[in-house]
N, C-alpha and C positions, 0 to 999 in steps of 0.2 A: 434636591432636598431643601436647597435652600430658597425655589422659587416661590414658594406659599408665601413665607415670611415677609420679602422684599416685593412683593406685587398688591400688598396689602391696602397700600395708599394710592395704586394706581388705577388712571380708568378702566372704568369696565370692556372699553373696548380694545384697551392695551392690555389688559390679563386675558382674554379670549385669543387673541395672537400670539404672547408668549405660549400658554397651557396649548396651545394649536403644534404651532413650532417643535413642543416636544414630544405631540402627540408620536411621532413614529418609532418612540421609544417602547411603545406599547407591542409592537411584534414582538418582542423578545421574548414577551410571555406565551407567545402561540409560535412563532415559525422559527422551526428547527434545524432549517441550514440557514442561518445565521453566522454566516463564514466571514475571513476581517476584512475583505472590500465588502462587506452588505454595511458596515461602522461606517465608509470614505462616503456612501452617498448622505447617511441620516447625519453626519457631523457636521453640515453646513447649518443647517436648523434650529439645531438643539444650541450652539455654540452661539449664535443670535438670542438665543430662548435666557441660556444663563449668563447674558451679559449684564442685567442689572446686580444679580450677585455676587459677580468678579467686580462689577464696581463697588460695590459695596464694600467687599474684601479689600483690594486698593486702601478705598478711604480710610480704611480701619489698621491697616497694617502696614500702606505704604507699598508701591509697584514694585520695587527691587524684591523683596521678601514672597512675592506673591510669586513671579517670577519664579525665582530660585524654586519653591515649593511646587508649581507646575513640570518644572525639568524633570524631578526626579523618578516619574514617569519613563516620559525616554530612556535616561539615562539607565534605568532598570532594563527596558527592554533591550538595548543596548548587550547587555550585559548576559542577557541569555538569548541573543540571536545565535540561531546554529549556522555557524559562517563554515562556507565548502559547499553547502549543501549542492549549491548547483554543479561546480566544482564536481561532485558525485555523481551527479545525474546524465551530466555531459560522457563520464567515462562509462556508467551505466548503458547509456544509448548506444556507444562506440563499441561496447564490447559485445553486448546482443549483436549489434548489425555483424560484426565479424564470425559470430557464430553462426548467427543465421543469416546465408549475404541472400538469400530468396525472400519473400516476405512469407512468414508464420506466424498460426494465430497465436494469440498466445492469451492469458487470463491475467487480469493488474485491476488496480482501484482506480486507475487515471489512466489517461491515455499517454503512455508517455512514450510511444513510438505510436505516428498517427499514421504513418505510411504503412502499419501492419494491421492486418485485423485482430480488434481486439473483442474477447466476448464478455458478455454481461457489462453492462455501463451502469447497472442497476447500484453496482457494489462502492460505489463513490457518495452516499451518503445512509443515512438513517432510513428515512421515505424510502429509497430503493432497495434497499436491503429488505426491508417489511412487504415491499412487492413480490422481491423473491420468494419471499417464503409463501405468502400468497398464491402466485400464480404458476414458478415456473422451480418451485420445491423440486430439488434434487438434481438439476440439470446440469450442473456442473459435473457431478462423476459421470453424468450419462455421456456428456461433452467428452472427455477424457478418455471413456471406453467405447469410442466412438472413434478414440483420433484425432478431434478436433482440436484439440491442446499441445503445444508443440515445447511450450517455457511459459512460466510465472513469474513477474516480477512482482514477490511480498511487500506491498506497502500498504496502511489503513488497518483499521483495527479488526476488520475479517481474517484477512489473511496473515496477519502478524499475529495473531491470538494463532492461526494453523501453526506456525513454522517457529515460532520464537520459544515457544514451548510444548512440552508433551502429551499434558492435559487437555481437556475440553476445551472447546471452543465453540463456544454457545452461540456466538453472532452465523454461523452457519448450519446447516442441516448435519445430520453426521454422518453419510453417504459421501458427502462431499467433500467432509473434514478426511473422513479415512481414502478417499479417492486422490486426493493430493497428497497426504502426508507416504502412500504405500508410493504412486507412481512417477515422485519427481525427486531426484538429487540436488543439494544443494553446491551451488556452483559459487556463488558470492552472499554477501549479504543479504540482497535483497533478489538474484537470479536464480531460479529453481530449474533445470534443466527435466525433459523426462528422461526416463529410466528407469532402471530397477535395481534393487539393491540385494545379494544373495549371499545368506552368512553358512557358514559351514554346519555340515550337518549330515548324519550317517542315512543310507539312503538316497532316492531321488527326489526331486522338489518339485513340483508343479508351479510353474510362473506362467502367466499370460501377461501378453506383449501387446497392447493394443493400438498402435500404429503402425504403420508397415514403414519400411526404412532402412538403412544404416545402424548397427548398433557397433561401439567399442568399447571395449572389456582392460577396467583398469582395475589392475589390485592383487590376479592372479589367476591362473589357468583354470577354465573352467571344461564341463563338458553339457554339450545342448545336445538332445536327443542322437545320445550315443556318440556323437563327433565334437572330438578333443578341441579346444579354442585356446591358444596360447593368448596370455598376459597381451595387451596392447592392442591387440586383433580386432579390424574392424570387419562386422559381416553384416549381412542383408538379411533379415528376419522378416518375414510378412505377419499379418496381426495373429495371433490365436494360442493358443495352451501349448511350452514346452516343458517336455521333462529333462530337468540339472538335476547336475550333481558335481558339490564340491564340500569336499570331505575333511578339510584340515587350514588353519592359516584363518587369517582375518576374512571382514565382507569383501566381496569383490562387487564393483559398479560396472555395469551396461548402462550406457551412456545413448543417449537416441541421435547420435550426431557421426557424422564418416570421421573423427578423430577423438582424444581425450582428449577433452580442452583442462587447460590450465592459466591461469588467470595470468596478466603481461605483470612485468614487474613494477612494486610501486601502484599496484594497484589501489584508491584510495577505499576505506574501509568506511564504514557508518550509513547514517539513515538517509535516504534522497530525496524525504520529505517531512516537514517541520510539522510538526503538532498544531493544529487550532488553538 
């Protein structure tokens, strides 16, 4: 703001340099992954660009003062750094592999197990998201009842907008939103295991199961197409429409894993990735 002012007395071929220098400031106003290493490459430039103004400041005010008033910057960010994060992410990774020690696909905004196939990459920015919906609208629940989805790890504002609340959630189609919200359990924060979730109710229930696998049954006795399933019980379901029934007591969770998992102790709790 202040380069106009102080380049005023200077040559014309020194103000084309400066006004150059900060030209890369100019994206900001068109390109939308503007994420904070795209700031580390244009900060060498601009920081040349507003050197006549910080001397200026200097002379006016004196280095110490100018100093002090640059810090408080940092010192802010400082302050609202989310410390752990990786901390989390570490036990995140640890705890996926231990559930699943095979590699499974699984659905996330990042890739943050790269030894596993992950689907859609699209879901890691703005641009890609609007491709989604473009090109490959609805694929995710088609993914899902399909079996290709095995765990979700909820991170970025697609999938955090599915699972953090119960409402809409606009940044995704709604096929897709009710395709995860019906066929995955929440395991941790940000872990969504599949599964299904079957609350009491008179009569039989129609579920369909669309991966073929292991399933285990926490929470209470169920029965699947006529045959009784005690509490804890792990069985082998192949994909397609069962009739339950379970008549009384809380939900009970079928879990898509040969065990109930339950989280190690001391598990740490919060987000695995920091806001832009």
């Amino acid at each position: 703001m202040m380069l106009p002012f102080v380049a005023r007395g200077l040559p014309k071929q020194t103000k084309i340099l400066l006004f150059g220098l900060c030209g890369p400031l100019l994206c900001l106003l068109f390109y939308r992954n503007t994420f904070p290493y795209f700031f580390t490459f244009i900060l060498p430039p601009v920081c040349v660009a507003i050197a006549p103004a910080l001397s200026m400041l200097v002379t006016r005010y004196g280095r110490i003062p100018v100093v002090i008033f640059a810090m408080f910057g940092p010192f802010f960010l400082l302050t609202q750094e989310p410390y752990g994060t990786l901390d989390r992410q570490r036990a995140t990774i640890e705890e996926v592999e231990r559930l699943f020690p095979e590699s499974t696909p699984y659905l996330s905004y990042s890739n943050y197990i790269p030894q596993y196939p992950r689907q859609f990459p699209s879901l890691i920015s703005g641009v890609g998201l609007r491709r989604y919906w473009e090109e490959r609208n609805g694929e995710i629940a088609r993914d899902i009842e399909a079996g290709r989805i095995g765990f979700v790890i909820a991170t970025g504002d697609a999938l955090d907008a599915v699972y953090k609340s119960e409402g809409s959630a606009s940044l995704l189609p709604e096929a897709d939103v009710t395709a995860l919200r019906t066929n995955f359990l929440q395991h941790s924060d940000t872990i969504f295991i599949l599964g299904r979730r079957v609350c009491a109710k008179d009569g039989e229930q129609i579920v369909q199961i669309f991966r073929s696998g292991p399933y285990s049954l926490d929470g209470s006795d169920l029965v699947i197409n006529d045959r009784s399933i005690a509490d804890g019980t792990t069985i082998n379901l192949q994909a397609g429409i069962y009739n339950v029934r379970h008549k009384a007591g809380s939900c009970v969770k079928l879990w898509a894993l040969d065990h109930v998992p339950h989280l190690p102790e001391q598990f740490p709790a919060g987000p695995i990735a920091g806001g832009f």
